[in-house]
N, C-alpha and C positions, 0 to 999 in steps of 0.2 A: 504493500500500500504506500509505504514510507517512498520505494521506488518508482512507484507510479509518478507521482504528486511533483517529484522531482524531474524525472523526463517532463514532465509537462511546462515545470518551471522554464527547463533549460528550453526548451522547445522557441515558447515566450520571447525568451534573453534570444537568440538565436533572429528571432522575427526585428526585434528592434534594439540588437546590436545597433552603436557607432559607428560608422564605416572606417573609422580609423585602426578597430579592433581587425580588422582585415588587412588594411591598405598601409599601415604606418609602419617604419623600419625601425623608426626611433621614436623617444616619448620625451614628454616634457619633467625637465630634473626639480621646476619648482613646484611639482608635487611628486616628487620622485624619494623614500629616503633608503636608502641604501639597505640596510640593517633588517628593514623590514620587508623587504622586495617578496616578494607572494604574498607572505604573511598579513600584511595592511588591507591589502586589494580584496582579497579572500573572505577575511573580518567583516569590510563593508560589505563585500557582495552577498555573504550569509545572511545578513544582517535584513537584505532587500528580498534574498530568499524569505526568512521568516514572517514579511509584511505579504506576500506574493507584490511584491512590486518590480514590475519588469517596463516603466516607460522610458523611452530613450534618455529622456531629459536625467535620470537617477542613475542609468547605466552609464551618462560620461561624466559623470561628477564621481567616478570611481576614483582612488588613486592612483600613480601610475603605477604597475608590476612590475616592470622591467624596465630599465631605461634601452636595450636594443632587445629587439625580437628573438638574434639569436642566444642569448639567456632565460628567454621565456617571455611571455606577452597575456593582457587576459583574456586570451582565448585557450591557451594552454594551461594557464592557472585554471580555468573552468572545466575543462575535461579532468584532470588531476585529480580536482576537486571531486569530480562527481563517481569518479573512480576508487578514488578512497572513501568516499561512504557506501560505497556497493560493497567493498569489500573488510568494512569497517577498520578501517587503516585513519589512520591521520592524513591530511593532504600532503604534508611534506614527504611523508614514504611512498609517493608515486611523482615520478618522471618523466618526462615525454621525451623521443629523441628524434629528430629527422634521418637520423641513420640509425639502423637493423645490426648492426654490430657494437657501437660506439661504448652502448650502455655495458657489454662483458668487458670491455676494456677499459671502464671505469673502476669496475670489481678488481680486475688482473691489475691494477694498477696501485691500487692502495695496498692490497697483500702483499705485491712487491716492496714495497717500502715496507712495511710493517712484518716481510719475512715470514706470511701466512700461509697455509698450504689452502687451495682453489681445486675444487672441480665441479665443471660444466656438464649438466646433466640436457638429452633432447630424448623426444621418444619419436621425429622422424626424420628431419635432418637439421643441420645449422644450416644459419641465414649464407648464402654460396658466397658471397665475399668472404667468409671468415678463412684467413689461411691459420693453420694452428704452428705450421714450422717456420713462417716468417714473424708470427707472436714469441717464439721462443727466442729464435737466433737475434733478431735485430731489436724487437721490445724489450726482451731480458724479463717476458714473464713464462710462469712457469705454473701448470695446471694439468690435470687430469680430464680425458675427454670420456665421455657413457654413453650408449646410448642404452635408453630401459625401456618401458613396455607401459607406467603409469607413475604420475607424478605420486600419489596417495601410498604409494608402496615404498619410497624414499627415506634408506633410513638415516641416524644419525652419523655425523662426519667430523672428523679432527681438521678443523679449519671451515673456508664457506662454499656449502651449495651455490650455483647459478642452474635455476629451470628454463631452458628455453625453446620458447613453443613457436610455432606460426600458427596463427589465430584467421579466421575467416569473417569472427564476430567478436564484439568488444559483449565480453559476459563478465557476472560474477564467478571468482573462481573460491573453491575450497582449499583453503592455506593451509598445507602441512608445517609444520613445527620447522620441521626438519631441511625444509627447504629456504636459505634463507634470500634469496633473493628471484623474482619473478621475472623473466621478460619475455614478454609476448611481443610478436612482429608481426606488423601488416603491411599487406603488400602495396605498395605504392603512398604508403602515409607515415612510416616510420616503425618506431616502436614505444613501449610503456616500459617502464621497470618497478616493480612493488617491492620496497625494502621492507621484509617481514621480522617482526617480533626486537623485541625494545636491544638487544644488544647489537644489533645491528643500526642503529640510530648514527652512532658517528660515523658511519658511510656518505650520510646523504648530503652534506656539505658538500665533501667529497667528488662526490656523483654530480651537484649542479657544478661545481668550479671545470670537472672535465667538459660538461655541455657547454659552458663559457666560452673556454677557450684551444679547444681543439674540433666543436663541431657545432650545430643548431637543436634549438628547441624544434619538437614537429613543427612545420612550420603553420601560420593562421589558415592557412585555405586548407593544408592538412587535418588540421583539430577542429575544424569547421564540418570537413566531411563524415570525421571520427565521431564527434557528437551525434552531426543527422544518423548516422547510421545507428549510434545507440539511441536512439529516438522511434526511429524506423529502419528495421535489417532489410529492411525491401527498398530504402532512401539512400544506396549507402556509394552509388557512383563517384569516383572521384572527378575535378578539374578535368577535361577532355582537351588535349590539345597532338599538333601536329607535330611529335618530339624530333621526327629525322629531319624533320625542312627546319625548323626551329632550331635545330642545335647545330645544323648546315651553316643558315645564314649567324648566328652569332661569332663561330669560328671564324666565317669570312671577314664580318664586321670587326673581328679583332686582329686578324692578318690585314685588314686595311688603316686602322688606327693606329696599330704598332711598327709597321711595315714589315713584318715579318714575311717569311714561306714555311714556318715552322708550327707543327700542329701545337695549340692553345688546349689547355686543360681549363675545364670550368668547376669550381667546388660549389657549395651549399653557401659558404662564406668566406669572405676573404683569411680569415683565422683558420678554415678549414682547408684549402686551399694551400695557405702558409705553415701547418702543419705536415700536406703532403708534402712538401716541399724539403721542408725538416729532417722527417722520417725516411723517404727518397734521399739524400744527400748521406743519412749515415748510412744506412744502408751501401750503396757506395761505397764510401769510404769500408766500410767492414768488410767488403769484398774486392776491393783493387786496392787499397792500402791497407793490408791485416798489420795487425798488432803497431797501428802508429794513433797516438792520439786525436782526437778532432774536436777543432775549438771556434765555437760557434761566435763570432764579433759581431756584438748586443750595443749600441748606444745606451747608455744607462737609463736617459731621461726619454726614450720613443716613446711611442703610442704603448700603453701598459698591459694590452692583449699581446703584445709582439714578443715584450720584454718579459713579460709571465711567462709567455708559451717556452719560450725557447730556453728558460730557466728549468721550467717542467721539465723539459728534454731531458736538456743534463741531469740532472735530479735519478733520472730511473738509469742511465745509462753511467758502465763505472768510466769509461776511454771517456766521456762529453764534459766538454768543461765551455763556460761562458767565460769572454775575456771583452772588460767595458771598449765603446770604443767611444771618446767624447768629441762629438760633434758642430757641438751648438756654443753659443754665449764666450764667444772668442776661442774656443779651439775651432782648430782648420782640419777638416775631415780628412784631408786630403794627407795630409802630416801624420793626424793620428795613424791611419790604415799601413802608411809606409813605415814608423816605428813597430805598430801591431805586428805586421807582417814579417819584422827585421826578426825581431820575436823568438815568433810562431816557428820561424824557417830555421836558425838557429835549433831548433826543439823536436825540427825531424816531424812536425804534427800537420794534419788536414785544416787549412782553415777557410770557416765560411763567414761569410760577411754577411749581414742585414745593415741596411742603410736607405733612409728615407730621402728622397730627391723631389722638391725641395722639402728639407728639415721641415719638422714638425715639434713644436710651434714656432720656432722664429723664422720657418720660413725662406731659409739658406740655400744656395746653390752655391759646391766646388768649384774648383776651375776644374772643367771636365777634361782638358788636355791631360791637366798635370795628374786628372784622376786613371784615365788611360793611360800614361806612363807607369804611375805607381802600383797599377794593378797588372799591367804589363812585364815587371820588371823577376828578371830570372834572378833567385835566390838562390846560397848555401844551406845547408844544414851544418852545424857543427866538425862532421866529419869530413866535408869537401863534398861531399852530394848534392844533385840540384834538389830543390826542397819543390813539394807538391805547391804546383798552383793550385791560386787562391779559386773561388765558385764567389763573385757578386752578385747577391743577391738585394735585389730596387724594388723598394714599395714606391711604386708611383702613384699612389693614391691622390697625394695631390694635382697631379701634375700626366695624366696617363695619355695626353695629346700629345706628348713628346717623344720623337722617336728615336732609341736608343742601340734597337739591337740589328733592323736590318743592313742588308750589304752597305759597306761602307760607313755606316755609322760610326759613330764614336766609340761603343760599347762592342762593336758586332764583331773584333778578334781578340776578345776575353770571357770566360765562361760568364754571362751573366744571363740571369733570370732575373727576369720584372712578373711584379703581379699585383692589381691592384683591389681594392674593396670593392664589390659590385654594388652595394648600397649605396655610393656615392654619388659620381656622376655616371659610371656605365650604365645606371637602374633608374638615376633619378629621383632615390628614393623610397624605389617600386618593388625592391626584392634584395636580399644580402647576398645576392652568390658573390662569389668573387673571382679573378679567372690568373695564370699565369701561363709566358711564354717564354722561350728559351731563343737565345740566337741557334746559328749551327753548330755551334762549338759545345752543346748541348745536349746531346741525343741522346745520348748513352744514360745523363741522369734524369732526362723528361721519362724516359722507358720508368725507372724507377718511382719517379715521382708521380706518376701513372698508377701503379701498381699499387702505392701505397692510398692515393687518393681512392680507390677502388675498396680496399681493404677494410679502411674506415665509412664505406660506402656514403662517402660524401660528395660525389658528383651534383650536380644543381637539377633541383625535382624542373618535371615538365613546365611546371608552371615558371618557376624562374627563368628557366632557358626562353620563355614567352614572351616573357616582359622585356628580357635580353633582345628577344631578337626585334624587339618593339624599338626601342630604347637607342639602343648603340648608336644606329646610324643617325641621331640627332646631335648625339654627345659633344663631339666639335664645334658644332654652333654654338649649342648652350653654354660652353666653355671658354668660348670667344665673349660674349652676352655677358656672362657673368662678372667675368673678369672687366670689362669696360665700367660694372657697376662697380667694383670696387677699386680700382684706379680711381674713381669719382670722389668714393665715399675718401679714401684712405687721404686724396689731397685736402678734401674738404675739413679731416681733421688735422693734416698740419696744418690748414691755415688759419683754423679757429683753436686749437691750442697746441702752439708749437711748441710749449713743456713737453708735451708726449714722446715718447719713442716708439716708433712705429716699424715693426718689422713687418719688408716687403718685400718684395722682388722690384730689384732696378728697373729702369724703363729699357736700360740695354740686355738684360734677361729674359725679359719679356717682349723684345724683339727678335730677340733665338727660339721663341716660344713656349718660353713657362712663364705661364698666363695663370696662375691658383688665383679662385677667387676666396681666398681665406687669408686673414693678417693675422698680428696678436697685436697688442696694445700696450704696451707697458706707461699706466698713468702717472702725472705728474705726482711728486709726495712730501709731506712735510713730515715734522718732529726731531727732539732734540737727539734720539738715541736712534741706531740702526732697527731697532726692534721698534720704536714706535715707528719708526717710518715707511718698516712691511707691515705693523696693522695698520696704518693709516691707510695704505696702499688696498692691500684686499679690501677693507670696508668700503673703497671705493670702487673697487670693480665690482662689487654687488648692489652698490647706492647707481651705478650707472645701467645694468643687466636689469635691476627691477625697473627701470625707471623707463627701459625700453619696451617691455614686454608687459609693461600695464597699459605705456602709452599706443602701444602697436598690437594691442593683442593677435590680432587675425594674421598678422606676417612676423611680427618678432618671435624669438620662440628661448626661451632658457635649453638648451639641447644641445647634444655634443654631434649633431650632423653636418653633412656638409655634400656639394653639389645636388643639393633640392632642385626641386621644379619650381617652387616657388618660395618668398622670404626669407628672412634673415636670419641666425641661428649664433646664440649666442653662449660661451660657458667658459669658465675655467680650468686647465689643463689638470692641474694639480689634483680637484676633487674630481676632474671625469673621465677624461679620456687616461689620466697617470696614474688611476687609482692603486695601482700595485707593484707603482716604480717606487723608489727608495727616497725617503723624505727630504735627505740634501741634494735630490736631482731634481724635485719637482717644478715646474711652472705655477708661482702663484701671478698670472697677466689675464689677463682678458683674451679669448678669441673669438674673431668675427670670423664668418661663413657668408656669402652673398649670395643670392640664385638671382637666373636671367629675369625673376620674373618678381619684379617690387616695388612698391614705391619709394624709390630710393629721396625725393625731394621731401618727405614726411619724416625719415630718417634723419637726416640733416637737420630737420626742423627741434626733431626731439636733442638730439647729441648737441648742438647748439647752447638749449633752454639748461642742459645738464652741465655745461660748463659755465654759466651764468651764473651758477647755484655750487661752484664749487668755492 
């Protein structure tokens, strides 16, 4: 009955969702609080369960769940939700994944560290991505495989059960004791994970940080179709789309933006994508260079999904080591990489480089000559040996209209891999995959990073490849658009407070064609001591942030996005995109984000009235 009343709820919620609960990639952080991300959202939304209130106007004064989709969103908090009371669980012991493997190698991951013994139990087969001898060799985990005849006959084990089923229908299932974690997979919409019985509790941190930042939540159009189906098992169609012509014209679309001839890999997200990337490269290495170390070169202060991930890495693996590479705020990247590298080579070890072009947040470009020299350049090892070239690896998120790797470019006779966020400008906003591409000089580890991206079956569902293939070929205009707005906005404020320091790209870098439409701000500041004059500083980036986004509600946005379709997107590094970088590298500045499409003279008006009042 209990069941009933509920399907009927969600039914309701489902008719007069938000459409942002669908469409949005990011949310807004000034009702966003970190600590409580499910938990707040969940609270209210129960809350409107128990009135039966389901009108639009009370489902978008929700809090926000998640500030990006691929951590979860409330459409995945709502199926969760309603999973765990079928199966009388708490909500937080259910997970959604947009990848059929991710959630065992969530499990295999934390025993690995904690030295647990693992085995995976199926009664007809695992999800076909699962390899078990490339989990061994190249993860460093280590598990027992079963197949058995019925979950209820499972008995007890020295270490943790994983059950996992492929499922046709989202049902109640009867929880053996014994079995302490559930995953069921569906085909074409991901999978669920049920963390069963209370000692199993400290996993599920765990288990959302791996969905963070090595893969996605099911995605919204996923947990959309998942709900109707447990609504109605006769409802239960997913998204219908054209995937070979679709995932055709995107690879064209990005052999034409990149200038490449080289086949483009598409993930779920740019994080997931940058994981294959990761995992493809050691691999590599553990098979053409055995027994030499490999050391992954992290900017300290990047984007804090990059700098988490790749710390992760090292973490599980014992040869992976992180080695800073500082970038930004007066080191010359260009400098770092050639000492990094004098190093690494000296040391006989594999090294890969991550490096954002232009920097994030201030915004920086190399001198890319001297970056192809110094990535170019044949090294010793200690013993007179020439030392393993470097693998560059360029988030061009900012900047993914610049073309680095084909013939003749600057980049195209050193191993480099770009790859950028598909939620950004590839998407418009419209979807998180993410895509990467290698020059020629490549091959051997795109196979790899292939392989791996497969594994973690984190390819981009149909519907992203949709939107991709929607999307792309506008990208370059809208990139051009945007950028003309903030050229606008960024003079407009040196000319009305030239205290500021303004990180930008020169007007002779942006005639080479890095055109970001993204700055940071660093505001003017007073006070007698250094300490009052970074709080004076932050109170002001949030006396400015609120100031924009009460006066602009419908284009300002407190959120850590960037290349929208439309408005302006406004946050602090430190608390959002840095969240898990180390506290004396963070960015406490302001960053602006511009899209082609604003009222950029209302903007002006407001930022104006804000320095009149400062």
């Amino acid at each position: 009955m209990e069941d009933n009343k509920m399907l009927k709820y969600i039914d309701k919620v489902l008719e007069n969702m938000p459409n942002d609960w669908l469409n949005l990639t990011t949310h807004r952080l000034d009702i966003y609080d970190e600590k409580l991300a499910k938990v707040q959202f969940l609270e209210q939304f129960e809350n409107l369960f128990n009135n039966n209130t389901t009108d639009s106007s009370a489902l978008s004064e929700l809090p926000t769940a998640f500030d990006y989709i691929r951590l979860g969103h409330p459409l995945s908090c709502v199926l969760e939700w309603v999973i765990a009371h079928s199966n009388n669980l708490q909500p937080d012991n259910v997970i959604s994944f947009g990848s059929k493997t991710v959630p065992i190698l969530a499990v295999l991951r934390k025993n690995l560290l904690d030295n647990k013994n693992t085995q995976i139990l199926y009664t007809d087969k695992l999800p076909e991505s699962f390899d078990a001898e490339m989990l061994r060799n190249v993860y460093g985990y280590t598990f027992e495989l079963k197949r058995i005849e019925e979950a209820s006959s499972v008995s007890a084990f020295d270490g943790s059960t994983i059950f996992v089923s492929q499922q046709d229908e989202i049902d109640t299932i009867d929880l053996n004791p014994n079995i302490d974690f559930y995953i069921n997979t569906y085909e074409g919409l991901g999978s669920l994970i049920l963390v069963n019985g209370k000692q199993n509790e400290s996993y599920i941190s765990e288990i959302q940080h791996v969905r963070r930042r090595e893969t996605v939540a099911m995605t919204p159009a996923n947990c959309f179709t998942a709900l109707k189906l447990l609504i109605d098992k006769s409802n239960s169609e997913p998204h219908k789309s054209d995937l070979d012509t679709n995932k055709t014209k995107v690879l064209g679309a990005i052999a034409t933006v990149t200038g490449t001839d080289t086949k483009a890999l598409v993930g779920s997200s740019g994080l997931s994508i940058q994981y294959a990337i990761l995992m493809g490269l050691v691999d590599y290495a553990l098979e053409n260079h055995t027994g030499k170390d490999i050391k992954i070169i992290v900017p300290p202060n990047c984007y804090g999904g990059t700098n988490d991930q790749a710390r992760r890495v090292a973490a599980c693996i014992d040869n992976v080591e992180i080695v800073d590479l500082p970038v930004d705020s007066g080191n010359d990247m260009v400098e770092s990489i050639d000492t990094v590298l004098a190093k690494i080579a000296h040391q006989d070890a594999v090294p890969y480089i991550i490096a954002e072009i232009p920097t994030n947040p201030r915004v920086e470009v190399p001198n890319l000559l001297k970056l192809k020299e110094v990535l170019s350049a044949v090294r010793k090892t200690a013993s007179g040996t020439t030392a393993v070239d470097p693998v560059f690896l360029l988030d061009q998120t900012f900047c993914p209209n610049v073309q680095f790797l084909g013939e003749g470019e600057i980049l195209s006779t050193v191993r480099t891999i770009s790859f950028s966020s598909g939620s950004k400008f590839p998407s418009g906003g419209l979807c998180t995959a993410g895509y990467c591409v290698g020059n020629t000089k490549t091959d051997a580890l795109m196979h790899k990073i292939e392989m791996h991206l497969g594994l973690c079956d984190n390819e981009a569902t149909p519907l992203q490849y949709e939107i991709l293939a929607k999307q792309l070929p506008s990208m370059n205009q809208r990139i051009r658009d945007a950028y003309k707005n903030t050229r606008e906005f960024v003079n407009f404020i040196h000319d009305t407070l030239p205290e500021a320091k303004i990180n930008f790209v020169s007007e002779a870098l942006a005639n080479q064609g890095f055109t970001p439409s993204v700055f940071s701000l660093d505001l003017p500041t007073k006070g007698a001591t250094d300490e009052e004059k970074e709080t004076y500083k932050r109170a002001l980036n949030h006396k400015l942030i609120n100031l924009m986004i009460t006066e602009i509600p419908n284009e300002s946005k407190y959120c850590v996005s960037y290349g929208q379709l439309k408005g302006c997107y406004w946050t602090i590094p430190a608390t959002s995109t840095q969240g898990t970088t180390k506290e004396g590298d963070k960015d406490y500045i302001a960053r602006v984000a511009l899209s082609p499409n604003m009222n950029l003279e209302r903007h002006k008006e407001v930022f104006a009235s804000f320095v009149e009042g400062i």
